[in-house]
mmCIF file of the N, C-alpha and C atoms, coordinates in Angstrom:
data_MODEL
# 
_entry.id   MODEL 
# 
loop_
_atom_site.group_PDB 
_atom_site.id 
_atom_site.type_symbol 
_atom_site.label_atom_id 
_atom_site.label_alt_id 
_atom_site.label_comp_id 
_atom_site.label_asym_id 
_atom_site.label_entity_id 
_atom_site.label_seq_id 
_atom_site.pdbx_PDB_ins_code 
_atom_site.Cartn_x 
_atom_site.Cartn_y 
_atom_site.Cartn_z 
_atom_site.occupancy 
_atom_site.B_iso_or_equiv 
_atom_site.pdbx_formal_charge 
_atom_site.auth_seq_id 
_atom_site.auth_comp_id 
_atom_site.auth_asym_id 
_atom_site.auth_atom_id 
_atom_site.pdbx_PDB_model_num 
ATOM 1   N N  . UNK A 1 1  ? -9.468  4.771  25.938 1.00 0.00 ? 1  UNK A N  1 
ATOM 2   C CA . UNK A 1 1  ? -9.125  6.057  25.314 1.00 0.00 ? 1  UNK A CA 1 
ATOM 3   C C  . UNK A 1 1  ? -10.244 6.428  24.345 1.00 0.00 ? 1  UNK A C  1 
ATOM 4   N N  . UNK A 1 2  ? -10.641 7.691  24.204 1.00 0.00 ? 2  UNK A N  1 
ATOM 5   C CA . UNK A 1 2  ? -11.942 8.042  23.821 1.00 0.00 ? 2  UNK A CA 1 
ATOM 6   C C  . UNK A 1 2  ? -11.374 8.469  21.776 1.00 0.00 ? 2  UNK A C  1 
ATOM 7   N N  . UNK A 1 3  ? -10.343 8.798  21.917 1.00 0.00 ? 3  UNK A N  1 
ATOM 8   C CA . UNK A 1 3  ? -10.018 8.994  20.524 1.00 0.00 ? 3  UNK A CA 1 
ATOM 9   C C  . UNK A 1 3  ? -8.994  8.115  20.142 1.00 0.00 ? 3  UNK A C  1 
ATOM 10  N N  . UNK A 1 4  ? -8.584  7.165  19.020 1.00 0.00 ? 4  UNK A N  1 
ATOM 11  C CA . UNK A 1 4  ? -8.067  6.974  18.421 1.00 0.00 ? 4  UNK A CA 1 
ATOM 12  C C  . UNK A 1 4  ? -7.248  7.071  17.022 1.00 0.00 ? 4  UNK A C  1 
ATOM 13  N N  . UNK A 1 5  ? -5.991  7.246  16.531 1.00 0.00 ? 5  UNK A N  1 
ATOM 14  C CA . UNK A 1 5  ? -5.885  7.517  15.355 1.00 0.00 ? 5  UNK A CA 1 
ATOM 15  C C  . UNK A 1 5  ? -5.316  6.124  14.906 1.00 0.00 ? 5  UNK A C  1 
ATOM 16  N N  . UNK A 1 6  ? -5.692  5.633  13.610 1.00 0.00 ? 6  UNK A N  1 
ATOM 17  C CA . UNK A 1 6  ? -4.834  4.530  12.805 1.00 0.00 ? 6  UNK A CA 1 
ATOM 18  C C  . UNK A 1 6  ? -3.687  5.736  12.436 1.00 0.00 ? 6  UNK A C  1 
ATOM 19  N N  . UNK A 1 7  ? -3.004  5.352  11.948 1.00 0.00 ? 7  UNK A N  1 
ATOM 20  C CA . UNK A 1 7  ? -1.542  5.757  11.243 1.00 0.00 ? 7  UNK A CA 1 
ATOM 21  C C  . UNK A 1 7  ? -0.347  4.882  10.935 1.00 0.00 ? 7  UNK A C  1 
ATOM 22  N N  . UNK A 1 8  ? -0.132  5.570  9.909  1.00 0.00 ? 8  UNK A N  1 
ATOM 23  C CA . UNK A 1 8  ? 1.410   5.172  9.351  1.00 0.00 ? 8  UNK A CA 1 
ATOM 24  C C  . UNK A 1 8  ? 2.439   5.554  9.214  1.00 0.00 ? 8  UNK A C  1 
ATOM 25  N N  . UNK A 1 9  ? 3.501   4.720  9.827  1.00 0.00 ? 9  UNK A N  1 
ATOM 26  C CA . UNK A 1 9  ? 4.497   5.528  10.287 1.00 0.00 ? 9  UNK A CA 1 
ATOM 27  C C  . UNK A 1 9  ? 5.782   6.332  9.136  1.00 0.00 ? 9  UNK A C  1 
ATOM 28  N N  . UNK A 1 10 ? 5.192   7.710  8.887  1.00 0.00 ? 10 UNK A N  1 
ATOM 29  C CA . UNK A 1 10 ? 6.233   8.605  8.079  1.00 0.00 ? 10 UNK A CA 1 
ATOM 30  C C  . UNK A 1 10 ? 5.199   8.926  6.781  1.00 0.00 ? 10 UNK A C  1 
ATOM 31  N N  . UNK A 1 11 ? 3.654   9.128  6.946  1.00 0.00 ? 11 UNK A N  1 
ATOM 32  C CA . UNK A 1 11 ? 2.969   9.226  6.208  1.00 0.00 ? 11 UNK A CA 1 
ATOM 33  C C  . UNK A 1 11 ? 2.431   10.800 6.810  1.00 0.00 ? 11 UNK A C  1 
ATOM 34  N N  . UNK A 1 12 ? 2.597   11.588 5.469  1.00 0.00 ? 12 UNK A N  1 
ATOM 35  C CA . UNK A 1 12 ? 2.159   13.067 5.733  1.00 0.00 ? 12 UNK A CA 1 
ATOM 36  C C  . UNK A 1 12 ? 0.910   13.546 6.409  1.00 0.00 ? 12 UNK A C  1 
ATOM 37  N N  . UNK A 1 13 ? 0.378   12.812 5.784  1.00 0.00 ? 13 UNK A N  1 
ATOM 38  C CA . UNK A 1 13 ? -1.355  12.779 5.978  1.00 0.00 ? 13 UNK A CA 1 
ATOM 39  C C  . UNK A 1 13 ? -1.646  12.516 7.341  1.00 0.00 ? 13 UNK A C  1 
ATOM 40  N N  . UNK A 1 14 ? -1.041  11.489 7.904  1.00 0.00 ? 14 UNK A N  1 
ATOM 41  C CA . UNK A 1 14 ? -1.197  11.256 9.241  1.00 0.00 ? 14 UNK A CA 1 
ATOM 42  C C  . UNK A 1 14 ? -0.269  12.249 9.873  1.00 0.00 ? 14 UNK A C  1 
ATOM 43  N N  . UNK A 1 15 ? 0.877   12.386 9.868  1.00 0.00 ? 15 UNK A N  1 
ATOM 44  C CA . UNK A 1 15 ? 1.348   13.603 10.408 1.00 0.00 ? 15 UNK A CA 1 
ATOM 45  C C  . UNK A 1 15 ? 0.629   14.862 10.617 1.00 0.00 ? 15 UNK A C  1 
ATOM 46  N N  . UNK A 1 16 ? -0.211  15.216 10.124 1.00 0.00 ? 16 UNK A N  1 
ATOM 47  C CA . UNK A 1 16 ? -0.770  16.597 9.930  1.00 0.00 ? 16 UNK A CA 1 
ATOM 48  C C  . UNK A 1 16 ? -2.019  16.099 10.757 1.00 0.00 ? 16 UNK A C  1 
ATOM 49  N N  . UNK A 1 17 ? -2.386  14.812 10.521 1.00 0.00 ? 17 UNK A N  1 
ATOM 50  C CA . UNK A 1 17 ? -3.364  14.895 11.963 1.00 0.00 ? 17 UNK A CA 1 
ATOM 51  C C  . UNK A 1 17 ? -2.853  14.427 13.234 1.00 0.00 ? 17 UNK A C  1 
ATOM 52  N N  . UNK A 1 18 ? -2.019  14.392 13.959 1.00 0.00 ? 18 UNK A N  1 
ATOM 53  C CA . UNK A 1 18 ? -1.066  14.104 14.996 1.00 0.00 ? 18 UNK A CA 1 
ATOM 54  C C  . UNK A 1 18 ? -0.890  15.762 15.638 1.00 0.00 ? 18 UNK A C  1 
ATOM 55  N N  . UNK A 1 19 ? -0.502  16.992 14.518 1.00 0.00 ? 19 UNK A N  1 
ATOM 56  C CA . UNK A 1 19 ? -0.214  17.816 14.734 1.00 0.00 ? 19 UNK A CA 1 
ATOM 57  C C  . UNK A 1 19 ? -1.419  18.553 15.301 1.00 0.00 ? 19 UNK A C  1 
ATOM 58  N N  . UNK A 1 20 ? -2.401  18.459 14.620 1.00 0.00 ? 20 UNK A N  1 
ATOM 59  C CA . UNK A 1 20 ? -3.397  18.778 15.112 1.00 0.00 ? 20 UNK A CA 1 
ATOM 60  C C  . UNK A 1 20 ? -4.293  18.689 16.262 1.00 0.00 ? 20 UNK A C  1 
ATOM 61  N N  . UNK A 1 21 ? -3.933  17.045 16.435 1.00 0.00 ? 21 UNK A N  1 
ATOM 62  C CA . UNK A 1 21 ? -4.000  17.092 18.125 1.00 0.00 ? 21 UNK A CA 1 
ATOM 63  C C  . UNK A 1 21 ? -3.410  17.064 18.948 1.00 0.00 ? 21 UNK A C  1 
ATOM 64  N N  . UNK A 1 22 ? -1.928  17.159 19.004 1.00 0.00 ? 22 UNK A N  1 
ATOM 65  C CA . UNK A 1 22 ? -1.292  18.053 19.511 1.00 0.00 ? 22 UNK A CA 1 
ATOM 66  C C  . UNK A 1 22 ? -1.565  19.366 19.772 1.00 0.00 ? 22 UNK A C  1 
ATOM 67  N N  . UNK A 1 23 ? -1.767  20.396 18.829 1.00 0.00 ? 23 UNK A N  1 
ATOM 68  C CA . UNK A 1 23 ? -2.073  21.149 18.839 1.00 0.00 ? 23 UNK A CA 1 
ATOM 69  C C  . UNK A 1 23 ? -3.734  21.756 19.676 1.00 0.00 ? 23 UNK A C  1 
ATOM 70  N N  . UNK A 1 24 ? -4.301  20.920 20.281 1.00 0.00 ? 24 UNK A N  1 
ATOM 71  C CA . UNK A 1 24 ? -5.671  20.880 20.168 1.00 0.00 ? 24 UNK A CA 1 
ATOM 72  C C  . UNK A 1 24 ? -5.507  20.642 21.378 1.00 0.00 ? 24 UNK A C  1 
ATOM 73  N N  . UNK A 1 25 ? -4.081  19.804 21.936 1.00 0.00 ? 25 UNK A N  1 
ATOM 74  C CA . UNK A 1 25 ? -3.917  19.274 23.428 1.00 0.00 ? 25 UNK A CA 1 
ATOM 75  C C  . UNK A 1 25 ? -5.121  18.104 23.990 1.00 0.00 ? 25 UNK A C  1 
ATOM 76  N N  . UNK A 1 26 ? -5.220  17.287 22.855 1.00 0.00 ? 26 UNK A N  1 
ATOM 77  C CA . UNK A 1 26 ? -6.403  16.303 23.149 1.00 0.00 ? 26 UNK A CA 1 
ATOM 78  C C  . UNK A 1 26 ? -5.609  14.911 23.502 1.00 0.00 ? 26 UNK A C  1 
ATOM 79  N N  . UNK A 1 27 ? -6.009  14.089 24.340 1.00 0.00 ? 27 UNK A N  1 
ATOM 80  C CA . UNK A 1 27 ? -5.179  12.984 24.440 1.00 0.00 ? 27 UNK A CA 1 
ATOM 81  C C  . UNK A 1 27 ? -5.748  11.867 23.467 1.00 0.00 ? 27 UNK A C  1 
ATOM 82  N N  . UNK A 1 28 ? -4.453  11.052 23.005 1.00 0.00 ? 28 UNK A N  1 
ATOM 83  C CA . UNK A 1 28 ? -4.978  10.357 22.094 1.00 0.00 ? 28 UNK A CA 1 
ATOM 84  C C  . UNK A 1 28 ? -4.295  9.163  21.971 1.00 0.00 ? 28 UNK A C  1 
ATOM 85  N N  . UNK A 1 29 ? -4.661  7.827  21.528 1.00 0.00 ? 29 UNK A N  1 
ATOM 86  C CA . UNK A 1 29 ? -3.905  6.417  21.240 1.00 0.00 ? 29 UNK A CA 1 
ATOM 87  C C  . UNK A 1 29 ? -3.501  6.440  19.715 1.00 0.00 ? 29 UNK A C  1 
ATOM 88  N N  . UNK A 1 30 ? -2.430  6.159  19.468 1.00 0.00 ? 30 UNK A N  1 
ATOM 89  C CA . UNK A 1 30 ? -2.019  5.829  17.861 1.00 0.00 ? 30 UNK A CA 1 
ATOM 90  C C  . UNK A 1 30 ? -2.055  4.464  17.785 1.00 0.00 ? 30 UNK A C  1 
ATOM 91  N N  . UNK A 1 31 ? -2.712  3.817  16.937 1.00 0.00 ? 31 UNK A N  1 
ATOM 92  C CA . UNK A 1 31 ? -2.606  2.680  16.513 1.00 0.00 ? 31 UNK A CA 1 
ATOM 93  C C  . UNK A 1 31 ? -1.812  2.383  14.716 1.00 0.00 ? 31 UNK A C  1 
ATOM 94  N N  . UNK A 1 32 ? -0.337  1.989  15.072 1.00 0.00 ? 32 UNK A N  1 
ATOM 95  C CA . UNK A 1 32 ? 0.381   1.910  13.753 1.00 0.00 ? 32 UNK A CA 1 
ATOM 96  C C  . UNK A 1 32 ? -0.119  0.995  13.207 1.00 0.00 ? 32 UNK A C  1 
ATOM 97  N N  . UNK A 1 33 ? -0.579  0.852  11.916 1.00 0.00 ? 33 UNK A N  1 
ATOM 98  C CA . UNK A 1 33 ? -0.813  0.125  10.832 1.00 0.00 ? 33 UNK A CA 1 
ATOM 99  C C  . UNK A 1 33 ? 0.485   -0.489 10.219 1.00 0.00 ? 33 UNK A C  1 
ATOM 100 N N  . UNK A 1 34 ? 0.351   -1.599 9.261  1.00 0.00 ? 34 UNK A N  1 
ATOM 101 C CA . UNK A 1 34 ? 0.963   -2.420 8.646  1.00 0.00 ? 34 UNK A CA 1 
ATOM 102 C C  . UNK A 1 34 ? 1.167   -1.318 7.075  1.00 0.00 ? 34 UNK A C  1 
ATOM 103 N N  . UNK A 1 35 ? 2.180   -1.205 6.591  1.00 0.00 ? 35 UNK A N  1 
ATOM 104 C CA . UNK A 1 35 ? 2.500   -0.703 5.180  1.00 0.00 ? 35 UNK A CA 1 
ATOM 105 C C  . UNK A 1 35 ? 1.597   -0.882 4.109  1.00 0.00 ? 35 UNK A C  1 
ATOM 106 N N  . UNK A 1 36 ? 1.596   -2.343 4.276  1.00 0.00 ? 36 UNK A N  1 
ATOM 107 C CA . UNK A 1 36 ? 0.669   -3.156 2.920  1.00 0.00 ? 36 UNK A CA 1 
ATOM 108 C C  . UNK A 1 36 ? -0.586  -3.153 3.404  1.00 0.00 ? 36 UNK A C  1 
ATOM 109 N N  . UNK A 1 37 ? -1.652  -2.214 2.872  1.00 0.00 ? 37 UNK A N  1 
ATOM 110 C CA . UNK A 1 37 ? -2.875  -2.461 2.711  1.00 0.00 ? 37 UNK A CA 1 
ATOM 111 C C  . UNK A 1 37 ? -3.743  -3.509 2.713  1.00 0.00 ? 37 UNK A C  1 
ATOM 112 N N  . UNK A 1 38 ? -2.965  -4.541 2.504  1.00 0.00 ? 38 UNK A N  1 
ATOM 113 C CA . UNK A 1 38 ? -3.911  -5.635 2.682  1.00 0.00 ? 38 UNK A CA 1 
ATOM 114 C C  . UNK A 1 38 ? -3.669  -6.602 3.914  1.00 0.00 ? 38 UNK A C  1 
ATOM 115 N N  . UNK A 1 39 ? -2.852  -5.476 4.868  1.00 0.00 ? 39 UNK A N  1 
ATOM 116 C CA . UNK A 1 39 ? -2.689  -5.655 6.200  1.00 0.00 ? 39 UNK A CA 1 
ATOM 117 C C  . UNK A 1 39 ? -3.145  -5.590 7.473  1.00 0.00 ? 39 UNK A C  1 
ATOM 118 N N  . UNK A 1 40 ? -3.739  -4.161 6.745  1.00 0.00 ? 40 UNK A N  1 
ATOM 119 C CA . UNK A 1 40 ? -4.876  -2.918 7.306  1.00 0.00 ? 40 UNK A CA 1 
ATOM 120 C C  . UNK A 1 40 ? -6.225  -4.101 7.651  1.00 0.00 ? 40 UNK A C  1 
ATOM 121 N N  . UNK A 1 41 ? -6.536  -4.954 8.366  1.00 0.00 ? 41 UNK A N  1 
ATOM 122 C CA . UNK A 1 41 ? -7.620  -5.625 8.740  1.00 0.00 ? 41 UNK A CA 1 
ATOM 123 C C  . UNK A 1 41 ? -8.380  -4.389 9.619  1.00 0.00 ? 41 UNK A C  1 
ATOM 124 N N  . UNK A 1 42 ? -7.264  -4.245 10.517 1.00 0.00 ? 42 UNK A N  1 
ATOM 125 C CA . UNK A 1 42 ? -7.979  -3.635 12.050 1.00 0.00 ? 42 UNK A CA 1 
ATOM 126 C C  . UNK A 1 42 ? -9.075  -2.301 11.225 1.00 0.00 ? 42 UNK A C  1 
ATOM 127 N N  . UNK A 1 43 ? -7.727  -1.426 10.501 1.00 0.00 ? 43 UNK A N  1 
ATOM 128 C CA . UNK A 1 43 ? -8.573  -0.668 9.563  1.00 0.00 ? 43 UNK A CA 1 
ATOM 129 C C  . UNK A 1 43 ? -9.689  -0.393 9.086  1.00 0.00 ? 43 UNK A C  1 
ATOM 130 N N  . UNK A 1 44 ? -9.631  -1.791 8.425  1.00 0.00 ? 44 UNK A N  1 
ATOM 131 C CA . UNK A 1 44 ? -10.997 -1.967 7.316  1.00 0.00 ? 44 UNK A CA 1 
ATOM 132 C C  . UNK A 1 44 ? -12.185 -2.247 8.116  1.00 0.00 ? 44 UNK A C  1 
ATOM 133 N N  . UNK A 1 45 ? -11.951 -2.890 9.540  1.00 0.00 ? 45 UNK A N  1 
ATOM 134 C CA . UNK A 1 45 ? -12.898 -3.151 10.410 1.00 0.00 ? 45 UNK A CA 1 
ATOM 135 C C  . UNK A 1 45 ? -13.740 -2.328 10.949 1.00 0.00 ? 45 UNK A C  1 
ATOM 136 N N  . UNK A 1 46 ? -12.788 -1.004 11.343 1.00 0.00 ? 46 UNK A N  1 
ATOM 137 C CA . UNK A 1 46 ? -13.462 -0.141 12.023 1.00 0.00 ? 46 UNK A CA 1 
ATOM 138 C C  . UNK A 1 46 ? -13.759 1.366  11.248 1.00 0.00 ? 46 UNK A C  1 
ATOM 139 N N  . UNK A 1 47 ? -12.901 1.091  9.822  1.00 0.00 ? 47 UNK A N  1 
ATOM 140 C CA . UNK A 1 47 ? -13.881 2.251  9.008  1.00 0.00 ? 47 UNK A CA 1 
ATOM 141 C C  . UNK A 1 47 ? -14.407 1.632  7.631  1.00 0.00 ? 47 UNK A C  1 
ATOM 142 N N  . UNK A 1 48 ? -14.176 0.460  7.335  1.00 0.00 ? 48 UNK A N  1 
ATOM 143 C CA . UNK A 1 48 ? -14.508 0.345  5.775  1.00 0.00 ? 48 UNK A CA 1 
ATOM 144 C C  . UNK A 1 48 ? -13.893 0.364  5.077  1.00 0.00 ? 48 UNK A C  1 
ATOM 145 N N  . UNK A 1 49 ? -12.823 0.493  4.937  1.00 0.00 ? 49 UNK A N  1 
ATOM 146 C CA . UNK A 1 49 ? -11.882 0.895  4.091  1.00 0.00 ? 49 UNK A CA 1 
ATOM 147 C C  . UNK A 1 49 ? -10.373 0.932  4.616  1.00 0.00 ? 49 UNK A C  1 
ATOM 148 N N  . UNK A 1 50 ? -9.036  0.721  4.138  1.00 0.00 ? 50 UNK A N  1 
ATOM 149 C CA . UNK A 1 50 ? -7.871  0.699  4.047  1.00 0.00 ? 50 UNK A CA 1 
ATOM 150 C C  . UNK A 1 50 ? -7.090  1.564  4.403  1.00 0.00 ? 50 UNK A C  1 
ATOM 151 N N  . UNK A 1 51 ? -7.189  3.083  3.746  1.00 0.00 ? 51 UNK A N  1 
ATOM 152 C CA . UNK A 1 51 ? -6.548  3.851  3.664  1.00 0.00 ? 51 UNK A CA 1 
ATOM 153 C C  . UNK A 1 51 ? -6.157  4.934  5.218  1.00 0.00 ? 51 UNK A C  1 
ATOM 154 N N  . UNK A 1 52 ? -5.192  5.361  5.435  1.00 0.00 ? 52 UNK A N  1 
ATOM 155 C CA . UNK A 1 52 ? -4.889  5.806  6.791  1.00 0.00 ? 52 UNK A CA 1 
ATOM 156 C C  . UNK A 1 52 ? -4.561  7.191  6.481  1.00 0.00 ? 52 UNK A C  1 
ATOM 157 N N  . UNK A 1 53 ? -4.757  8.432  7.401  1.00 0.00 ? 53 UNK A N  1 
ATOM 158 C CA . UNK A 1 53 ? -5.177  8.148  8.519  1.00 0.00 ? 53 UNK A CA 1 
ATOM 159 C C  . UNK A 1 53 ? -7.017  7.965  9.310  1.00 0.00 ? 53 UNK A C  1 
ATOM 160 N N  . UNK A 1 54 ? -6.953  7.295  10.054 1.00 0.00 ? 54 UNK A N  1 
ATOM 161 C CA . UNK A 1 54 ? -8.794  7.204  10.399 1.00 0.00 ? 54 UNK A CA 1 
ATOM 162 C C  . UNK A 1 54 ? -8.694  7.623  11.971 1.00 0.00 ? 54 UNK A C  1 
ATOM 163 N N  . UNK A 1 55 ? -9.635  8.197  12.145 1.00 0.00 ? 55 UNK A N  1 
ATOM 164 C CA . UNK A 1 55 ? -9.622  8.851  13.869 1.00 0.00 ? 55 UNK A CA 1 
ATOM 165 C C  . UNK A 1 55 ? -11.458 8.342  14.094 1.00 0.00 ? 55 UNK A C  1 
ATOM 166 N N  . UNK A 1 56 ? -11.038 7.420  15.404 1.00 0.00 ? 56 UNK A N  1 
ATOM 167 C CA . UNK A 1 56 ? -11.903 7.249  16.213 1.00 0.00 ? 56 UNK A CA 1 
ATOM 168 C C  . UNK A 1 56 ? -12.196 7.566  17.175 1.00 0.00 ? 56 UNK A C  1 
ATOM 169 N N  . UNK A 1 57 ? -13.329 8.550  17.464 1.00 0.00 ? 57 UNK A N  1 
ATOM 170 C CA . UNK A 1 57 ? -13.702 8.934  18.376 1.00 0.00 ? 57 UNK A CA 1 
ATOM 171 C C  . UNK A 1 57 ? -15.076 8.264  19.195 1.00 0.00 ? 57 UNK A C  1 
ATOM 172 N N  . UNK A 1 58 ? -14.637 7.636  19.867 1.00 0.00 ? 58 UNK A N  1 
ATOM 173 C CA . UNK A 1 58 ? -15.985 6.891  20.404 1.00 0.00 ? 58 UNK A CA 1 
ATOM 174 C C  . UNK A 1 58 ? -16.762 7.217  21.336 1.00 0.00 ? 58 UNK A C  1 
ATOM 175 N N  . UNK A 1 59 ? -16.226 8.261  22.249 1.00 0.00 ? 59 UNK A N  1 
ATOM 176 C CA . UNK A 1 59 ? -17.185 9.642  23.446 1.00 0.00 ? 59 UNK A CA 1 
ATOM 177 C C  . UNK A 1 59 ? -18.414 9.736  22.055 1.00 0.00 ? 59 UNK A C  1 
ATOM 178 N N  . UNK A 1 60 ? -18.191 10.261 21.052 1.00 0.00 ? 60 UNK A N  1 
ATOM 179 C CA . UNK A 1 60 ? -19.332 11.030 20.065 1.00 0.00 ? 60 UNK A CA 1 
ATOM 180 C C  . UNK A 1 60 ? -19.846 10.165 19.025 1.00 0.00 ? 60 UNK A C  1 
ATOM 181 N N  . UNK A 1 61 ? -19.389 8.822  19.240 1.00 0.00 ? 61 UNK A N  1 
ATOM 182 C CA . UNK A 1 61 ? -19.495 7.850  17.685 1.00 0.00 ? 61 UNK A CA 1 
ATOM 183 C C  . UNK A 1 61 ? -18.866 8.083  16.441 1.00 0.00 ? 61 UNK A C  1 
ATOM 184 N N  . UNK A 1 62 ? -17.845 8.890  16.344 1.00 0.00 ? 62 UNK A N  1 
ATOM 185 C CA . UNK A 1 62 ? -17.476 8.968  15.171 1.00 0.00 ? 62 UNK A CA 1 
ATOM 186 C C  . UNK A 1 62 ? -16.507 8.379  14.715 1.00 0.00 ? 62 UNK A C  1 
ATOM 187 N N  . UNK A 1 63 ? -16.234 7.990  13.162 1.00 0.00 ? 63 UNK A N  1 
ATOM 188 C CA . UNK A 1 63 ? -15.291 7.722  12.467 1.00 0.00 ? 63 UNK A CA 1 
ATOM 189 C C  . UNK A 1 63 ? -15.294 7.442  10.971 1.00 0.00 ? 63 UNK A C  1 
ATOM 190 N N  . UNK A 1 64 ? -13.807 8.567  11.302 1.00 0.00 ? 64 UNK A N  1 
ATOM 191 C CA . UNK A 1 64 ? -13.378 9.353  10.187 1.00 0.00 ? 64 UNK A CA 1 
ATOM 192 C C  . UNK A 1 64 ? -12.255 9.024  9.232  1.00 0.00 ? 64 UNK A C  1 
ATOM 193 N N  . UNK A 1 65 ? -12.033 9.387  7.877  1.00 0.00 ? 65 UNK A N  1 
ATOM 194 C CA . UNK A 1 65 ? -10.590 9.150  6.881  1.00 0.00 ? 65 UNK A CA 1 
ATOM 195 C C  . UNK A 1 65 ? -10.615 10.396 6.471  1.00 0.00 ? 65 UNK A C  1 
ATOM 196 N N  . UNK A 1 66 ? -9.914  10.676 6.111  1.00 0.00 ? 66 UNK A N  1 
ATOM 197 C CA . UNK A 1 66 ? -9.117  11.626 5.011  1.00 0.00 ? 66 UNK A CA 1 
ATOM 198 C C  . UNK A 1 66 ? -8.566  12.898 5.931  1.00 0.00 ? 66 UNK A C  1 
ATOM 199 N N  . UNK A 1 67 ? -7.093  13.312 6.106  1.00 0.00 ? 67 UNK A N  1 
ATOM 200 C CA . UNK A 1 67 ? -6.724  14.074 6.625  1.00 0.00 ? 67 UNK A CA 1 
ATOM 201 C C  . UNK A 1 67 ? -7.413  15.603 7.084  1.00 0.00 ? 67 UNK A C  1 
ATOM 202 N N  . UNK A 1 68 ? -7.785  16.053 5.771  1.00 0.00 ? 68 UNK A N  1 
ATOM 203 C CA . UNK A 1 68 ? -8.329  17.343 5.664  1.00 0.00 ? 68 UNK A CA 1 
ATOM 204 C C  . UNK A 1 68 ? -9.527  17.044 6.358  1.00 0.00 ? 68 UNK A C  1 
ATOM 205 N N  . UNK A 1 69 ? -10.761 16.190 6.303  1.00 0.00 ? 69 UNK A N  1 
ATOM 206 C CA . UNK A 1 69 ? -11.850 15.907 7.040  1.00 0.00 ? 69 UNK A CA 1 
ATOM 207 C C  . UNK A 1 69 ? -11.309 15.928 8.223  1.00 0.00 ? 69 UNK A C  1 
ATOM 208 N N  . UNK A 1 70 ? -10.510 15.212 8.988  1.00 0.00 ? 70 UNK A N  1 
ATOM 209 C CA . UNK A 1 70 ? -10.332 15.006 10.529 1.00 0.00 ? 70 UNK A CA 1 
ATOM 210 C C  . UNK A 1 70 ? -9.855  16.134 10.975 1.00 0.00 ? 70 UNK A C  1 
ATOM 211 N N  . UNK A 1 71 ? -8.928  17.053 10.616 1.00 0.00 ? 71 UNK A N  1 
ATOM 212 C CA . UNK A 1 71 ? -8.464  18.025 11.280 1.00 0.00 ? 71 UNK A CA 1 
ATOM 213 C C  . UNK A 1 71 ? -9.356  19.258 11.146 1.00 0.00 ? 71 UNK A C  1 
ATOM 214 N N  . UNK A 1 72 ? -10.358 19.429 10.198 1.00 0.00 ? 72 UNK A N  1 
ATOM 215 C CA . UNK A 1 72 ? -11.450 20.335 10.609 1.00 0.00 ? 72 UNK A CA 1 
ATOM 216 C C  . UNK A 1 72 ? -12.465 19.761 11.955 1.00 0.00 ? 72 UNK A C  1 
ATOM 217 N N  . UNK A 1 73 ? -12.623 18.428 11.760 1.00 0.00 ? 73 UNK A N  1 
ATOM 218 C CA . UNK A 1 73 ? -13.062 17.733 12.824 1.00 0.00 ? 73 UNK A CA 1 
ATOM 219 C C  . UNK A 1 73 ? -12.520 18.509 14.316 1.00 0.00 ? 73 UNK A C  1 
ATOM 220 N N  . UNK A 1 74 ? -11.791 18.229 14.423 1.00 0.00 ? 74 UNK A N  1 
ATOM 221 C CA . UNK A 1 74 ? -10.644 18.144 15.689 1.00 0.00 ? 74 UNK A CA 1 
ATOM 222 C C  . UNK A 1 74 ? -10.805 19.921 16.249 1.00 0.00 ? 74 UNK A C  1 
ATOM 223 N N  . UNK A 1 75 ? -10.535 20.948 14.972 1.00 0.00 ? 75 UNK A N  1 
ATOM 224 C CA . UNK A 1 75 ? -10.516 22.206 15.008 1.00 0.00 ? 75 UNK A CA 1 
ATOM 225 C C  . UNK A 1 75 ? -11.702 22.391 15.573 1.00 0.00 ? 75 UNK A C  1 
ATOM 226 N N  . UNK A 1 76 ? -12.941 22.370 15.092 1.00 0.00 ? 76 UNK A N  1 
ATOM 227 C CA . UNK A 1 76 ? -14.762 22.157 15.196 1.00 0.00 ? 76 UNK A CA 1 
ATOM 228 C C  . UNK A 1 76 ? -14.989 21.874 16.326 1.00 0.00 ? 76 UNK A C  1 
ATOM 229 N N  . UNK A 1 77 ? -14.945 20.538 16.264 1.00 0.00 ? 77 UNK A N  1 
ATOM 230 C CA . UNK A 1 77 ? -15.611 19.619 17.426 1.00 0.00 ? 77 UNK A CA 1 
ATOM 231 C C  . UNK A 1 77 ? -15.010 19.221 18.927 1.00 0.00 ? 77 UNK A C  1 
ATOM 232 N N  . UNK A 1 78 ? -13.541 19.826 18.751 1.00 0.00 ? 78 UNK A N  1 
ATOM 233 C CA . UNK A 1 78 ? -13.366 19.326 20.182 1.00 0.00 ? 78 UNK A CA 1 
ATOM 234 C C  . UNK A 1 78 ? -12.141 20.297 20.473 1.00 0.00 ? 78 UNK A C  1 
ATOM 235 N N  . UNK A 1 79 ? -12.111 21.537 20.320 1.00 0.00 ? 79 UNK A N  1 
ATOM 236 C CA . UNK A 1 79 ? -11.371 22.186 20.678 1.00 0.00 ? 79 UNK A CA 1 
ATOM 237 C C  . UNK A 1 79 ? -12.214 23.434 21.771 1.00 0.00 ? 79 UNK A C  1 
# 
């Protein structure tokens, strides 16, 4: 699968990027994360950091955090 999102399940932030690709009609893998941050290995592996949501896109090399960043992403780059 060429995009991936980390997420957590009932977290806004990630919701709003879900919607977006939905909205965008892009196919995509969710990978649920662990609650506790210091759970987040897979996370930290593949962006640096903890915090969710992160979208990997590996067709273009990218990867991304922070809600508002990814869904201009998504809007931009692959719609």
């Amino acid at each position: 699968m060429a995009l991936r999102l980390y997420a957590l399940d009932g977290c806004p932030f990630c919701e709003r990027v879900h919607d977006a690709l939905e909205d965008a009609d892009l196919a995509y893998e969710t990978e649920w994360v662990a609650p506790l941050h210091s759970e987040r290995d897979e996370v930290a592996r593949v962006s640096g950091q903890r915090m969710v949501p992160v979208l990997v896109d590996d067709e273009r090399g990218v990867t991304m955090a922070e809600s508002e960043n990814i869904v201009e992403y998504v809007e931009r780059s692959l719609t």
